[in-house]
C-alpha atoms as one frame of an Amber mdcrd trajectory, in Angstrom:
protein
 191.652 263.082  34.686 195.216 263.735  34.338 195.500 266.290  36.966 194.240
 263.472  39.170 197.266 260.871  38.735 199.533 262.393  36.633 200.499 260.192
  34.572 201.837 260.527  31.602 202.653 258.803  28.118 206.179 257.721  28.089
 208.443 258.613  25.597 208.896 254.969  24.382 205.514 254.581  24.202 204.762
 257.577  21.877 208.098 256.435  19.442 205.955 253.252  19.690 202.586 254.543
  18.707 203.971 256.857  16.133 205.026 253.440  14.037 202.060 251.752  14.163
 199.863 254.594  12.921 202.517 254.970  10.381 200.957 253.903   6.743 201.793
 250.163   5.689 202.142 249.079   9.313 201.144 245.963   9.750 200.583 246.042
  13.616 196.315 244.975  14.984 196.723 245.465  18.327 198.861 247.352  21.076
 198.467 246.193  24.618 199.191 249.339  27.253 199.684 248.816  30.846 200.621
 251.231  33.839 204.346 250.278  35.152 205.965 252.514  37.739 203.212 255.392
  37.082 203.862 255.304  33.871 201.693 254.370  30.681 204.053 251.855  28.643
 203.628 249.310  25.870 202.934 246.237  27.071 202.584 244.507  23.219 202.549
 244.142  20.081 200.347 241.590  18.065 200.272 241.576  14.058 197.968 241.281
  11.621 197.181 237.472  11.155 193.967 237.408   9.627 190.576 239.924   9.298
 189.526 242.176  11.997 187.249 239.689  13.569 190.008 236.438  13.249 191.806
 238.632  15.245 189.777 240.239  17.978 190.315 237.059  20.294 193.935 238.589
  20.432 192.557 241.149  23.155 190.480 238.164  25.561 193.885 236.187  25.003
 196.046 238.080  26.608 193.911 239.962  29.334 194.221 238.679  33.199 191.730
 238.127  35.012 192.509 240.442  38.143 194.827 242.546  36.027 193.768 246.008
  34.421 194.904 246.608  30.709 194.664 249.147  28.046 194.094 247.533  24.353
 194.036 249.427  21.014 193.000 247.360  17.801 193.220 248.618  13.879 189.902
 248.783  11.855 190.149 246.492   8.499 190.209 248.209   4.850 188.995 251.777
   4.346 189.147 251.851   7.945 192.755 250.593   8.387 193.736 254.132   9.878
 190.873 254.486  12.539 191.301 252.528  16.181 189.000 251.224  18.640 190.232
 251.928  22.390 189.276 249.161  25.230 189.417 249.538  28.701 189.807 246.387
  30.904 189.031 247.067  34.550 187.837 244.112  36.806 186.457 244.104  39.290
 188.195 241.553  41.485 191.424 244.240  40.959 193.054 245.628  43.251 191.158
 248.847  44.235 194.190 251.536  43.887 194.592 249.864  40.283 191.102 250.027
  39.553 191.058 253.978  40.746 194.185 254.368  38.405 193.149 252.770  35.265
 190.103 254.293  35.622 191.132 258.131  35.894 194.211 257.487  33.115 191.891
 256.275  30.146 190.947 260.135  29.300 195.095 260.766  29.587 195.887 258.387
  27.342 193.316 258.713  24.354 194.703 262.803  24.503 198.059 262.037  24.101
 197.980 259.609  21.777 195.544 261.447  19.783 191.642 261.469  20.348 191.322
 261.219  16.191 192.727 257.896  16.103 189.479 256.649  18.113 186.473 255.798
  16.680 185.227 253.833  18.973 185.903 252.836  22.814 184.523 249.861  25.157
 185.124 250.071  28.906 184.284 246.723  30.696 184.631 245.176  33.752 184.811
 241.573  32.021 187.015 239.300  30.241 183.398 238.245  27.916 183.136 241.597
  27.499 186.138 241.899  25.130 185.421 238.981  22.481 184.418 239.186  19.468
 180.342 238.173  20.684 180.591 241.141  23.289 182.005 243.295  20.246 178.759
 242.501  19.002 176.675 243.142  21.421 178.454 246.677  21.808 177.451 247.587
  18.478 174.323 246.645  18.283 173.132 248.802  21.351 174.950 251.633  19.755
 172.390 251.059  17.151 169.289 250.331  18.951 166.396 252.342  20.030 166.735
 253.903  22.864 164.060 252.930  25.402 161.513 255.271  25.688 158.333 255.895
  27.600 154.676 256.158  25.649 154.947 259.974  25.885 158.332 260.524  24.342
 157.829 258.055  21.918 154.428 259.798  20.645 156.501 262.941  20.718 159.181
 261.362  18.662 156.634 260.080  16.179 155.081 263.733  15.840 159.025 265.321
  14.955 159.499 262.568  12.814 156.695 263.528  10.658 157.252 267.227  11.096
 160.681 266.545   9.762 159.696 264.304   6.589 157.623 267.056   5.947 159.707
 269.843   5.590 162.027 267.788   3.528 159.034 266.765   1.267 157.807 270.423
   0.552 162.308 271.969   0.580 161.900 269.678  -3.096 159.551 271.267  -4.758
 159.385 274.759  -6.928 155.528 275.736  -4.564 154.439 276.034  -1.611 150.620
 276.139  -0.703 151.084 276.804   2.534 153.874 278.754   4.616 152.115 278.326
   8.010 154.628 276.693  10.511 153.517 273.359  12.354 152.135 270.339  10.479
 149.934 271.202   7.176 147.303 268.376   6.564 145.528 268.519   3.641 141.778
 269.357   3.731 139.304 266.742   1.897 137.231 267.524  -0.811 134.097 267.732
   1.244 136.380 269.745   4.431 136.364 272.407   1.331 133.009 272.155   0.260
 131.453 272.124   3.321 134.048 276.045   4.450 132.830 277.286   0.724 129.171
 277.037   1.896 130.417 279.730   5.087 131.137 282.240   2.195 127.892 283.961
   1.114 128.047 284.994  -2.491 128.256 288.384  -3.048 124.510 290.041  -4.245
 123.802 290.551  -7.887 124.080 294.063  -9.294 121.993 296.447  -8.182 119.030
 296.813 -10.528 119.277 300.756 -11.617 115.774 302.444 -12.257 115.567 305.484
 -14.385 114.703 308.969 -12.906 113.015 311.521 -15.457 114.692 314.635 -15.066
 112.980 317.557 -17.545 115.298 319.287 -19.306 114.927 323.578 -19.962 113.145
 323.463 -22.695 110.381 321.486 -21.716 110.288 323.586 -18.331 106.964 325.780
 -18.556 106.628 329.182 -18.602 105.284 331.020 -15.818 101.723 332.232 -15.794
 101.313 335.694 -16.968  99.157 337.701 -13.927  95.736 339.167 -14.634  95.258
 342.438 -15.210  91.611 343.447 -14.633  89.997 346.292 -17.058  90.003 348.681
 -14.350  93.787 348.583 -13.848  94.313 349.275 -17.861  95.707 352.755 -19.127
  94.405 354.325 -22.063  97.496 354.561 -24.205  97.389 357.244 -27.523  97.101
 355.039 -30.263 100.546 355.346 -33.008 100.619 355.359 -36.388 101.511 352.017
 -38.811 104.540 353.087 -39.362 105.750 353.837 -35.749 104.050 350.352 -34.669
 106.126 348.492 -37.615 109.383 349.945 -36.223 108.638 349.093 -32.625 107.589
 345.549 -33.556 111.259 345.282 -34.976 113.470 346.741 -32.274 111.262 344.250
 -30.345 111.974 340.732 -32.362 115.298 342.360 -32.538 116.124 342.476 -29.018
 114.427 339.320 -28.392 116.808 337.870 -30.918 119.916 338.774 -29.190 118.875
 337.692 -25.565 117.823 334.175 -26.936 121.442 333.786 -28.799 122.960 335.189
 -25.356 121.030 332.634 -23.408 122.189 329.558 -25.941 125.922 330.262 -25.379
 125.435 330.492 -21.345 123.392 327.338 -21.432 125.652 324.085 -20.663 126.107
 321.851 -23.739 123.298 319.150 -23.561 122.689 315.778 -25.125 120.911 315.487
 -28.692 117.401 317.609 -29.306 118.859 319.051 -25.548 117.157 316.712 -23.400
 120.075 315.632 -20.445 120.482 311.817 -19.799 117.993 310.392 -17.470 119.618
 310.164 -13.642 118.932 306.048 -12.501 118.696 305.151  -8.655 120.307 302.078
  -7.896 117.862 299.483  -5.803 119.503 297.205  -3.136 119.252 293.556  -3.987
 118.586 290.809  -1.086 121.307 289.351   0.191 121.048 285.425  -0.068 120.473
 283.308   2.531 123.390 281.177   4.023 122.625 277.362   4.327 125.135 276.126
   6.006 126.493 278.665   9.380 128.662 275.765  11.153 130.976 273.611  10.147
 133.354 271.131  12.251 136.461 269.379  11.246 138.420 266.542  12.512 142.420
 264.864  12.345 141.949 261.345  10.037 145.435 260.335  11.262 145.896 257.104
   9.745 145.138 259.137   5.862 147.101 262.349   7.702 144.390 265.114   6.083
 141.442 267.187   7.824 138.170 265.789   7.241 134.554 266.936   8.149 133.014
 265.913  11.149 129.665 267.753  11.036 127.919 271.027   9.261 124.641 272.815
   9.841 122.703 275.667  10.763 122.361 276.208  14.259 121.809 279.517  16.577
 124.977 280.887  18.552 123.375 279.398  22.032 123.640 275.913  20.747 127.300
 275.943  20.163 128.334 274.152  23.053 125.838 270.894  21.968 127.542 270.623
  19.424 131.505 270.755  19.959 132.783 267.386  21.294 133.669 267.521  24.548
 136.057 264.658  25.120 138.173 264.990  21.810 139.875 268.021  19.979 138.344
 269.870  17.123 138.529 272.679  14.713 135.455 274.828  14.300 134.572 277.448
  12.044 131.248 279.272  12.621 129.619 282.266  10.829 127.149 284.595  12.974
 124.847 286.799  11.992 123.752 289.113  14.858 123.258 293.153  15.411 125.279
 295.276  17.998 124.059 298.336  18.949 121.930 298.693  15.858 124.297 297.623
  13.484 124.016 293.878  11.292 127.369 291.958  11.725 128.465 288.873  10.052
 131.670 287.410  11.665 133.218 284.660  11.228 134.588 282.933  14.276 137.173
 280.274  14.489 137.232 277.935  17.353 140.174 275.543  19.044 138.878 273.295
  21.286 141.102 271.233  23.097 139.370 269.428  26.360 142.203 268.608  29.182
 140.778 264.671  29.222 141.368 264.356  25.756 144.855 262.324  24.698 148.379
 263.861  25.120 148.650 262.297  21.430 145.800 264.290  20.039 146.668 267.671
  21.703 150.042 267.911  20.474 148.435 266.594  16.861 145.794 268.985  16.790
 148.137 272.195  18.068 150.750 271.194  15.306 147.950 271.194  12.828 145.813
 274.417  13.676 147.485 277.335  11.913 147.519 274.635   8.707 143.978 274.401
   8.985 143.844 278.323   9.348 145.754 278.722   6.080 144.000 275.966   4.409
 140.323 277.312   4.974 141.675 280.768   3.136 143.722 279.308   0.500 141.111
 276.168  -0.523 138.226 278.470   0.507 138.526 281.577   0.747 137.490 282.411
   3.902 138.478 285.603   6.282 138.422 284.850   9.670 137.031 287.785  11.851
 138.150 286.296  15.600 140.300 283.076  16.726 139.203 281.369  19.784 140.966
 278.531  22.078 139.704 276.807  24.952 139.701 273.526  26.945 136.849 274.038
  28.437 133.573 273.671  25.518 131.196 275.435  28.609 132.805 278.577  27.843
 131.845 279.074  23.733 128.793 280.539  25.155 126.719 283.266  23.006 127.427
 286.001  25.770 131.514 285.084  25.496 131.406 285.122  21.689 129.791 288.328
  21.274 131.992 290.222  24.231 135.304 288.895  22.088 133.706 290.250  19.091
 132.791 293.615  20.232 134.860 294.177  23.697 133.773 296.632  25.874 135.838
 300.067  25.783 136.113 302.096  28.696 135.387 305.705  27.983 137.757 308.188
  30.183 135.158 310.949  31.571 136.050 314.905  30.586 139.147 315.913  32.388
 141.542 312.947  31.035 143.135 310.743  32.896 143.856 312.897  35.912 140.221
 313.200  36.415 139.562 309.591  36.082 141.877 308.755  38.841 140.483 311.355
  41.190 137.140 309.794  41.322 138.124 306.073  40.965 141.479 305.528  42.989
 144.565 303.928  41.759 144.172 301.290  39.209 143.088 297.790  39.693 144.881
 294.842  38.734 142.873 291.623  37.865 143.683 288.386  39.130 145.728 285.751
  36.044 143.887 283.437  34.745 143.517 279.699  36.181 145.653 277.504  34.079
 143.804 275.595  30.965 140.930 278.708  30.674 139.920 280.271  27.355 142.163
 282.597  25.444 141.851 284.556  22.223 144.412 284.179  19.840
């Protein structure tokens, strides 16, 4: 502002001001005025009694039709800090009121924006007593008017703020998922524990016989009819006693040979018995859906509904009108194969309340970490709409198992010779159904 009047802070002034900052002074107030465009002290008024005896000082010696600059000293641990007022009326003359107006920046500079704590500009004399002091304060301190929206929006970083300073206190953390982290009630937890099928008992193992060597029968000999004998000189006892040695002899030898070949086998050499393991059933899940809900007044996630129900009845039972958090395990077969996925769904309908939107988005990657530390589950596929139509069975199965376009033999050159340049689909229409 002063590039726009130029003027300046007179010499006597700042020899002035440099004395009553000066410690032990015992100077309350310092009147400034603008004489021959120049800022100047116009007086000096000392301390006669507290801060708030002597704040009529100011509406004393202010003119009605008259501008003025006023600085007043703070009381005891404050006795160093000023508070600048700016007296412009209205009924002035206009140049003055264009003057005083654009030097009020000059002034505070030069003598030293740290002095300042506080500042009042006003346009009249009631303005500068010790009631309109008051007044000046307290809408410093007030609430600022606000409308529904950004006070509900206030209200949500509030909490998000007492919060975090809750949880920077202590040593744990259950949860390091940003947003707001509602706890889940004890039936929330039971009711996501029933989702979780318990894992089959051991297989029962049945025993398969398996012979060992020795037991393994001998061939059968072949049949030799009389006419295919021989006639074969008979020998002497002596030659047949020699023969029926070399005989148990060699038949000796091959049977130790045979021993130390033979693997090492279990006791009376019969090998453990081999056991085929039997598939047990899998049990049977109770509960396949469950939905939870925002209690805000107790600030945790409660239950809202559980049951059994077939994918194509999804949308009966979501709430259409409010937001919710549903977690729902399927059972189905693709292509041949048994699946069981579980699906988590945001559902946020666009009539629903601005308050519970932003409550409910704050809230869902709590619930998300909640439902897998509290219960352990794994969630297969995360799901957001505003729109309940769209959780149909057809949707939920084509985000499960999306369809994967197979290039045909030649690559991607020959793919583009038969179908063109590629296609580009049109965006989404705002508030449609997204997979997170």
């Amino acid at each position: 502002m002063s590039s726009q009047t130029g003027i300046k802070v007179s010499p006597a002034l700042a020899g002035v001001w440099q004395q009553v900052t000066a410690p032990g002074s015992k100077v309350r107030a310092v009147k400034i005025s603008i004489l021959k465009e120049t800022l100047e002290e116009d007086g000096l008024f000392d301390i006669k009694g507290t801060f708030e005896e002597d704040f009529r000082i100011v509406h004393d010696n202010l003119k009605d039709d008259v501008p003025a600059y006023f600085m007043v000293r703070f009381d005891g641990s404050k006795s160093d800090q000023w508070i600048f007022l700016a007296y412009v009326p209205d009924i002035a003359h206009i140049r003055q009121k264009m003057i005083y107006a654009a030097t009020r920046a000059t002034l505070t500079k030069d003598l030293g924006d740290s002095h300042f704590t506080d500042s009042i500009y006003g346009t009249n004399k009631g303005d500068f007593t010790l009631e309109g002091y008051k007044r000046h304060r307290a809408s410093m301190t007030a609430p600022k008017p606000f409308t529904d929206r950004e006070r509900q929006l206030q209200e949500i970083h509030a909490n998000e703020k007492s919060m975090i300073e809750n949880m920077k206190g202590g040593t744990h953390r259950v949860s390091h998922a940003p947003g707001m982290n509602f706890p889940l009630t004890d039936r929330a937890v039971a009711a996501l524990k029933k989702l979780v099928v318990a894992a089959p008992s051991p297989a029962k193992a049945l025993p398969k016989k398996v012979t060992s060597p020795a037991s393994t029968p001998l061939p059968v000999s072949p049949v030799i009819s009389r006419e295919s004998t021989v006639v074969v000189p008979e020998k002497s006892a002596s030659a047949e006693n020699v023969e029926d040695d070399e005989w148990d002899d060699d038949k000796t030898k091959e049977a130790k040979a045979e021993e130390d070949a033979a693997p090492v086998e279990d006791v009376k050499g019969i090998e453990p018995e081999e056991e085929i393991p039997v598939e047990a059933a899998k049990p049977e899940r109770t509960v396949n859906f469950v939905k939870l809900v925002i209690d805000a007044e107790s600030e945790k996630i409660d239950l809202a509904g559980e049951a059994k129900i077939a994918a194509k009845d999804l949308v009966k039972n979501i709430d259409e009108d409010s937001p919710r958090f549903t977690f729902f395990a399927y059972e189905h077969t693709h292509n041949g194969t048994a699946h069981d996925s579980l699906v988590f769904m945001y559902t946020c309908p666009s009539k629903s309340k601005i308050r519970e939107r932003m409550l409910y988005s704050s809230c869902r990657a709590g619930v998300l970490q909640a439902a897998t530390d509290n219960a352990g589950l794994s969630v297969d596929k995360k799901l957001e709409t505003t729109d309940v139509s769209d959780l149909t069975e057809q949707f939920v199965l084509e985000e499960l198992h999306p369809k994967t376009s197979h290039s045909s033999f030649g690559g991607s050159s020959a793919r583009s010779a038969v179908s063109g340049p590629p296609r580009f689909n049109k965006p989404a229409r705002p508030g449609a159904r997204k997979v997170m």
